[in-house]
C-alpha positions as CSV (number, residue, x, y, z in Angstrom):
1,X,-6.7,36.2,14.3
2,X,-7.1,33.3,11.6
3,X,-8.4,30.4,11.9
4,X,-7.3,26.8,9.8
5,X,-7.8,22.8,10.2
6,X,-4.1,22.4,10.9
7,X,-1.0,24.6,11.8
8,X,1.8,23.3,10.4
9,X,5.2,25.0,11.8
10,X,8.0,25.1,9.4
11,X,8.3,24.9,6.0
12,X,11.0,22.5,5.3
13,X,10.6,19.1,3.6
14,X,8.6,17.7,6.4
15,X,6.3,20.4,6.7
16,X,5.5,21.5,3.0
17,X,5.3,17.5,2.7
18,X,2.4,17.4,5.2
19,X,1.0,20.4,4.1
20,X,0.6,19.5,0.4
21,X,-0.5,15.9,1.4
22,X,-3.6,17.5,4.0
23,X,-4.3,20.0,1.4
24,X,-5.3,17.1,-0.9
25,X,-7.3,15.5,1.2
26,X,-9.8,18.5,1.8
27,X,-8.3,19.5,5.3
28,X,-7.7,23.4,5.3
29,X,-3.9,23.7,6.4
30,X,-1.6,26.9,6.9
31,X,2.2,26.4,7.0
32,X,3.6,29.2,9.0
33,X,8.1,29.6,7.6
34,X,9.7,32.5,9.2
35,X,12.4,33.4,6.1
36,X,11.2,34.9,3.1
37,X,12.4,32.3,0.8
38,X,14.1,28.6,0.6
39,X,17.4,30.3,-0.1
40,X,19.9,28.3,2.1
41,X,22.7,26.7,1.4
42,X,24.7,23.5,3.0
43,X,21.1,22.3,3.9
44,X,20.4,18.5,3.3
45,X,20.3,18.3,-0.7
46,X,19.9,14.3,-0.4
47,X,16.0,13.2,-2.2
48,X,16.6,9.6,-1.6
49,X,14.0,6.7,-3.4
50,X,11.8,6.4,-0.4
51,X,10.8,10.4,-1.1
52,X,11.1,9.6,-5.5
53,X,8.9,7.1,-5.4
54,X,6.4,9.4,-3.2
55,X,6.7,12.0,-5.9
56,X,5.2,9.8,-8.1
57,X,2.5,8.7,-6.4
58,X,1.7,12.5,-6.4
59,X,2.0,12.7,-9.5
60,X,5.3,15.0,-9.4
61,X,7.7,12.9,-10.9
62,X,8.4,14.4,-13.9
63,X,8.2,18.2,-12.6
64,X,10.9,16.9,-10.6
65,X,13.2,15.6,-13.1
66,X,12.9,18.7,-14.9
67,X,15.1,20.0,-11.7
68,X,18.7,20.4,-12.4
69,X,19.9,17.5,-10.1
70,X,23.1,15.2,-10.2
71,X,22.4,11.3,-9.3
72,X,24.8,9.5,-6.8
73,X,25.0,5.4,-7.3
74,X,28.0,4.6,-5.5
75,X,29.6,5.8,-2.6
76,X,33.5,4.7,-2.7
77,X,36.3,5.3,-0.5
78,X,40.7,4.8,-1.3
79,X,41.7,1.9,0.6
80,X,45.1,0.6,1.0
81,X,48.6,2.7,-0.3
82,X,47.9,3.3,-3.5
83,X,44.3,4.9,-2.8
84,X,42.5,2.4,-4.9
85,X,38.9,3.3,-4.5
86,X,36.7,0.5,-3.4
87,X,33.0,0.9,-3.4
88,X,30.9,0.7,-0.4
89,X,27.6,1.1,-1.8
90,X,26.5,0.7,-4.7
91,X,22.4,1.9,-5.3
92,X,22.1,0.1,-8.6
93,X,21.9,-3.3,-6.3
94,X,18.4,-2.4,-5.2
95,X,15.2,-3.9,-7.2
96,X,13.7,-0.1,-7.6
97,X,12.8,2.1,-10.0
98,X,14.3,4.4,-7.9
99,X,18.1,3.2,-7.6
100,X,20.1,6.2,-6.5
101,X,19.9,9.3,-4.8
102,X,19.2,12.7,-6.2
103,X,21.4,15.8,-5.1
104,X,18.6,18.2,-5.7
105,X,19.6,21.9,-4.0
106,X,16.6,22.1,-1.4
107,X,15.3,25.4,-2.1
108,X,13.9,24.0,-5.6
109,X,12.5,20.7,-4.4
110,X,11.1,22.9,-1.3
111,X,9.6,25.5,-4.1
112,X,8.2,22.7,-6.3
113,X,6.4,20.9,-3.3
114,X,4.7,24.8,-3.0
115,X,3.7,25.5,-5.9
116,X,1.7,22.1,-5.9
117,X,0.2,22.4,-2.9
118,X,-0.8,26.0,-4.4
119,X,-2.8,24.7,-6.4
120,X,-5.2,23.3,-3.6
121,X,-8.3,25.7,-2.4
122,X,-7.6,24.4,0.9
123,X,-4.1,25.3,1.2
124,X,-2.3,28.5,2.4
125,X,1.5,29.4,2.9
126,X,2.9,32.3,5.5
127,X,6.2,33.7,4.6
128,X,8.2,35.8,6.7
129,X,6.1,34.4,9.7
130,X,7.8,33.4,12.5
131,X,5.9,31.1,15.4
132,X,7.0,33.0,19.0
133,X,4.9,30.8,20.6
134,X,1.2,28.6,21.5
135,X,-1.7,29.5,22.3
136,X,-2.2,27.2,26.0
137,X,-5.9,26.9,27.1
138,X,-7.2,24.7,29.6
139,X,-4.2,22.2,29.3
140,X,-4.4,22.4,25.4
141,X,-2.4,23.3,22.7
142,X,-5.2,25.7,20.3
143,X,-2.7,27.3,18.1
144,X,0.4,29.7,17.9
145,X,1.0,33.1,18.1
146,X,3.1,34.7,15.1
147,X,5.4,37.9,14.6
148,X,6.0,38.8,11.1
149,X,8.9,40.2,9.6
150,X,7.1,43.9,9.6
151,X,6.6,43.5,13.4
152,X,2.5,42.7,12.9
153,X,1.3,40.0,15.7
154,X,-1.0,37.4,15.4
155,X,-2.5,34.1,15.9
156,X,-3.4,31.1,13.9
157,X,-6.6,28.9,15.7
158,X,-6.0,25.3,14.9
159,X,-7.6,22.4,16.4
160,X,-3.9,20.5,15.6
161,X,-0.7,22.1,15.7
162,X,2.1,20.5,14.0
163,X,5.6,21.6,15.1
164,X,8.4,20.4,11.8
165,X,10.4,23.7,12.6
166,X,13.6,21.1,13.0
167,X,16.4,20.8,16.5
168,X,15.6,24.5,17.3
169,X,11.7,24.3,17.2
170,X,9.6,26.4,19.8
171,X,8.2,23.0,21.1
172,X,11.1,22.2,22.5
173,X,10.9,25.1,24.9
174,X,7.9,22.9,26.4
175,X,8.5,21.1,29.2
176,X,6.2,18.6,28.8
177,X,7.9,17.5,25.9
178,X,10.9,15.5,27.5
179,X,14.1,15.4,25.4
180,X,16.4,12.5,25.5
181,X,20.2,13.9,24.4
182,X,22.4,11.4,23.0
183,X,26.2,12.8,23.1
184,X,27.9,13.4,20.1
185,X,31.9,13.2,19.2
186,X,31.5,15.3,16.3
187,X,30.4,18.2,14.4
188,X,30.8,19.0,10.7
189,X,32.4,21.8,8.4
190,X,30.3,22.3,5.3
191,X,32.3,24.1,2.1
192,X,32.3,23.7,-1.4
193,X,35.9,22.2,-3.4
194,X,35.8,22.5,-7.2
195,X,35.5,18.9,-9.3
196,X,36.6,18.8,-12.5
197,X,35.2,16.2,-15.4
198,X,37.3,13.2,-15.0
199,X,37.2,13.5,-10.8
200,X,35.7,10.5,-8.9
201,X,31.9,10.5,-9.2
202,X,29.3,9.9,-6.4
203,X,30.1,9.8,-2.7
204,X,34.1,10.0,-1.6
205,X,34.9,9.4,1.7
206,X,38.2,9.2,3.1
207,X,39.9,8.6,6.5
208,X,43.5,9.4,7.3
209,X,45.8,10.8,10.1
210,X,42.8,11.7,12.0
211,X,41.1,13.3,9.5
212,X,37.0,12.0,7.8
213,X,36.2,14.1,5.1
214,X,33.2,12.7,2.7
215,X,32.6,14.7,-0.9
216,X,29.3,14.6,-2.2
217,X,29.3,14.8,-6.3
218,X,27.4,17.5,-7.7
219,X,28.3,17.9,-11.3
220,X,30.7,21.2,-11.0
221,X,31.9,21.2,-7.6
222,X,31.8,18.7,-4.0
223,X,29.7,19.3,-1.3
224,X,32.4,18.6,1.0
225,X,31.4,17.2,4.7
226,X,35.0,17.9,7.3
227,X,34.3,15.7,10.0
228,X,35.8,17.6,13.3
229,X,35.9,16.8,17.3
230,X,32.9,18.2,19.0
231,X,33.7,21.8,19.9
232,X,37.2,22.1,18.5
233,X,35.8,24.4,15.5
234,X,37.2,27.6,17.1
235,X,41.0,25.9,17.6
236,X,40.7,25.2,13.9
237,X,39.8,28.9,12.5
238,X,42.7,29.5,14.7
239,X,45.1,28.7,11.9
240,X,45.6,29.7,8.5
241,X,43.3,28.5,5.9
242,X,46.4,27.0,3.9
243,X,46.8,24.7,6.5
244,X,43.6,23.3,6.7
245,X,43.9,23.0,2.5
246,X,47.0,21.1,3.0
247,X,45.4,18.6,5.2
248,X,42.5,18.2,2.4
249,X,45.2,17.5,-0.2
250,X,46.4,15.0,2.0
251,X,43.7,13.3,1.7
252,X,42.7,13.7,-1.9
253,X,46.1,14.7,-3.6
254,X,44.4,14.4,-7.2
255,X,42.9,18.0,-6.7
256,X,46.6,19.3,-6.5
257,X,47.0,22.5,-8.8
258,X,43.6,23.6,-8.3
259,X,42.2,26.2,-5.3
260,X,40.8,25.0,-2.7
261,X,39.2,26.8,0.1
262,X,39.5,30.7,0.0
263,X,38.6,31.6,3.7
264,X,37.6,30.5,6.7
265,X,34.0,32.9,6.1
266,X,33.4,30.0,3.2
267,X,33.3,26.7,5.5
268,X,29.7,26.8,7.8
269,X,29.9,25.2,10.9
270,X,27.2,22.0,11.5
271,X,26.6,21.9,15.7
272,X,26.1,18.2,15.2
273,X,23.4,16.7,17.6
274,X,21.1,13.6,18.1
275,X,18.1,13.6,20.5
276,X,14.5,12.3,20.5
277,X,11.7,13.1,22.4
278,X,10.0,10.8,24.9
279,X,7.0,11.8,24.0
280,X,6.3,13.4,20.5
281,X,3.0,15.6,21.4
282,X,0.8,16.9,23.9
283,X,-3.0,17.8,23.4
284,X,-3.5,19.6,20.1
285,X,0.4,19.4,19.3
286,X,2.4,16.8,17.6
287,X,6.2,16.7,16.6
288,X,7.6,14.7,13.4
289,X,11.1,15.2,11.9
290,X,14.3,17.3,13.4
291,X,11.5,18.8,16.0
292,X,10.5,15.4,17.6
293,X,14.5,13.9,16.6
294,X,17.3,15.5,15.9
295,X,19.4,13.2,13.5
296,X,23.4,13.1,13.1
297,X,24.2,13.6,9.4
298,X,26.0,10.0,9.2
299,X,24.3,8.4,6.5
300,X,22.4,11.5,5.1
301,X,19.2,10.3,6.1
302,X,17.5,13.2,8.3
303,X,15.4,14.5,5.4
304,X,14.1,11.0,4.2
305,X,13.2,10.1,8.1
306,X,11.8,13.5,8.3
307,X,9.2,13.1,5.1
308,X,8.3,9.6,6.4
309,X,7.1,11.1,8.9
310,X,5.2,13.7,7.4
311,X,3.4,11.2,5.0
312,X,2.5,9.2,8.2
313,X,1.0,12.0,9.8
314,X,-0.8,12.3,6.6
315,X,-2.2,9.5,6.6
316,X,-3.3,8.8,10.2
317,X,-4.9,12.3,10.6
318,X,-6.2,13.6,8.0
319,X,-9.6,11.9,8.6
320,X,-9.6,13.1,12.1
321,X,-9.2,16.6,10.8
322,X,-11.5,16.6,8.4
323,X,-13.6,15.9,11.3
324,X,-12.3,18.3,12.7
325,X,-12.2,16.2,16.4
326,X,-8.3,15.0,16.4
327,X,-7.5,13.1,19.9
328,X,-4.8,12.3,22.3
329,X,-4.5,8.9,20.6
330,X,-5.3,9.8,16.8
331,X,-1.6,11.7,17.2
332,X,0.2,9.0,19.6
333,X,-0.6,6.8,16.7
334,X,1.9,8.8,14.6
335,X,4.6,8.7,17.0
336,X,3.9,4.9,18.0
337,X,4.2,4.3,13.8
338,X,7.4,6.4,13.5
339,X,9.1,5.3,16.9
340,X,10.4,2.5,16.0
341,X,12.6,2.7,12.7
342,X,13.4,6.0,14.8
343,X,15.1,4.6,17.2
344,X,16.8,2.1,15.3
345,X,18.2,4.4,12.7
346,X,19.6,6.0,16.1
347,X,21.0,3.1,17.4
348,X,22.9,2.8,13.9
349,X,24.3,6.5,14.1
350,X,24.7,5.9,17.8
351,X,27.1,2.7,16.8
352,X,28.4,4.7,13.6
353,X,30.0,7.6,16.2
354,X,31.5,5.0,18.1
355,X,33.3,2.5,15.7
356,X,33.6,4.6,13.2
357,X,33.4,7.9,13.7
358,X,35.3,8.3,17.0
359,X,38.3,5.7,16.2
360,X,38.3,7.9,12.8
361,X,39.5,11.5,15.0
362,X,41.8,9.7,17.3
363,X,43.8,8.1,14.1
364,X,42.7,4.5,14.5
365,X,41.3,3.9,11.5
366,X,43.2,5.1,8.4
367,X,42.0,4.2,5.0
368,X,45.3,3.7,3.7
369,X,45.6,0.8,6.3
370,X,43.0,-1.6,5.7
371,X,44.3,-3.5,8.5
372,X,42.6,-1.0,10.5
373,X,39.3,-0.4,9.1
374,X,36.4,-1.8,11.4
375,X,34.9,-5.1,11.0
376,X,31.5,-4.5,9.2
377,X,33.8,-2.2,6.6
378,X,36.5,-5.3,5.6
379,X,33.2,-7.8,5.8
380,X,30.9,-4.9,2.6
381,X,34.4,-4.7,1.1
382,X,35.5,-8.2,0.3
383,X,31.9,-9.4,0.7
384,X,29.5,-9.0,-2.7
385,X,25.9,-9.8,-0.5
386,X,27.3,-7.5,1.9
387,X,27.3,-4.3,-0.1
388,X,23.7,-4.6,-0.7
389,X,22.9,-3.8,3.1
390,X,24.4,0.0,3.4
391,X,22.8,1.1,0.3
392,X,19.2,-0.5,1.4
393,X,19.8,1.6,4.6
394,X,21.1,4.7,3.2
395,X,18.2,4.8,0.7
396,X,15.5,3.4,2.8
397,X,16.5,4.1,6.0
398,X,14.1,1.0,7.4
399,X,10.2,1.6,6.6
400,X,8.3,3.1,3.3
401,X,5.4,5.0,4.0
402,X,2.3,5.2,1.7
403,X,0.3,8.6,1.1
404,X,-3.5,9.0,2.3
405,X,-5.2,7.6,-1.0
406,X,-7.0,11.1,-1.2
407,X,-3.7,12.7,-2.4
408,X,-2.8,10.5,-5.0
409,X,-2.6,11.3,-8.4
């Protein structure tokens, strides 16, 4: 048995976040991550200027431009029958320092938010440690129990636990901890398309005989997002991968001559879903990011809401730890500071998957048909002041927050 300040569960961006930002402030922290490395592909890649700008107020900034990283400013789409590309966003509008959004491959901003909170005393990271479950004592949460990846049990003693182990965390299994599941109409194949030097740069989207594919620019190849109908992934492996290439050339006929997709064993499937607990923690537990929300990928902006809220848990709690007395209400502040901008970047997805995304699969929209693209699309593409509100959302989502002063540097 070990005992720390804080158990932090996960080690994604949210939790390495919080953990560096506690260790800083003097407040002894474990983070408990059940792989062995960061090593993942088709995770979110997206550092957007909310999570920059925090980087520099801890003193990272520079470490992280030393990371091999591709910068998106616009995100364009073709509209109309030639397939003239119109841009929807464009990131140089915004007064920032800050005005794009790195593609940074998670694993090295994940082992660069490590290796600095390394070098705090009061810091410690488990690998290859897997939470199977918490310790439940007179009504309390008092820590986790652990299996390692060499079979060895244990536990971690923590006055808080912090649950950031994303949609399939062991909180959830707590049924105190209501979920509220918001349907979805989609889920997403992830794959890789080569781009050559002269290829469109930044975001591509493109909509067309029922098809939304999105290509995300980085440098030597797309990250390529295939928009499908919720649970029709099987009915689509069910054909040859030739066909599913000749629908992508459809869409994008400039990568004619060059190969595409090899095999079906190269495109991941995304199980697409957005939820959000009632309530975000119970005594001695509190959930922030994918644990407490679960985010649709429209807009990219899971990871950004997800560090938010680690810096706001930061913030609000690490004086209470450092106590070491944290109460019901020191960790229903977090949640009452996050819940709003929450919900409402909810409510956008929500609206997202039903003008846009939905109309998209069933073939009412079609990008080679502006007469069909949705209202607030013809408004951001024939209005200038218009195309300054996508790009403030999709980089800011709707609320900065500031670090404890303790961890700046």
């Amino acid at each position: 048995m070990s005992r720390a300040g804080c158990c932090v569960v996960g080690g994604g961006p949210a939790g390495m976040v919080l953990g560096l930002l506690l260790a800083r402030c003097g407040v002894d922290v474990t983070v408990l991550e059940k792989h062995g490395d960061f090593l993942r592909d088709f995770r979110g890649d997206t550092v957007h200027p909310t999570t920059l700008s925090l980087l520099e107020d801890l003193g990272l900034a520079q470490r992280f431009a030393r990371l091999a990283q591709r910068r998106v400013h616009q995100v364009r789409v073709p509209i109309g029958e030639d397939g003239g590309f119109v841009t929807l966003a464009d990131f140089t509008r915004l007064r920032t320092k800050y005005n794009y959004i790195a593609m940074v491959p998670q694993w090295d901003f994940l082992d660069l938010l490590a290796d600095s909170a390394r070098e705090e005393a009061s810091f410690t990271l488990r690998m290859n440690t897997e939470v199977t479950g918490f310790l439940e004592e007179g009504g309390r949460i008092n820590g986790v129990r652990y299996r390692t990846r060499d079979g060895e049990v244990g536990e971690v003693r923590a006055p808080l636990t912090v649950a950031c182990d994303g949609r399939d965390s062991v909180a959830r299994t707590l049924p105190q901890l209501d979920i509220h599941d918001f349907s979805t109409p989609m889920d997403v194949m992830w794959f890789r398309l080569p781009r050559h030097p002269d290829d469109p740069e930044g975001g591509v989207g493109a909509v067309s005989r029922g098809q939304f594919t999105i290509l995300i620019d980085r440098g030597d190849y797309y990250q390529t997002a295939a928009i499908i109908a919720k649970g029709t992934d099987a009915e689509n492996r069910s054909h040859p991968i030739d066909d599913f290439n000749s629908r992508l050339l459809a869409q994008f006929p400039w990568m004619s001559g060059r190969p595409l997709v090899q095999a079906w064993d190269d495109v991941k499937l995304l199980d697409v879903q957005l939820d959000r607990m009632r309530r975000w923690h119970t005594p001695g537990l509190l959930c922030i990011g994918d644990a407490a929300h679960a985010m649709s990928p429209v807009g990219g902006v899971g990871i950004n809401l997800a560090v938010q809220d680690a810096v706001a848990a930061a913030r609000y709690l690490e004086e209470p730890l450092r106590r070491g007395l944290v109460t019901r209400a020191d960790v229903a502040a977090v949640q009452r500071r996050r819940w709003p901008t929450t919900a409402l970047i909810q409510s956008l997805q929500r609206a997202a998957h039903r003008r846009v995304v939905l109309p998209a699969l069933r073939g009412d929209i079609d990008f080679a048909r502006a007469s069909t693209l949705p209202l607030p699309l013809r408004l951001t593409e024939r209005t200038p002041w218009a195309r300054r509100i996508p790009p403030y959302l999709l980089a800011y989502g709707a609320l900065r927050e500031h670090p404890p002063p303790a961890a700046v540097r």
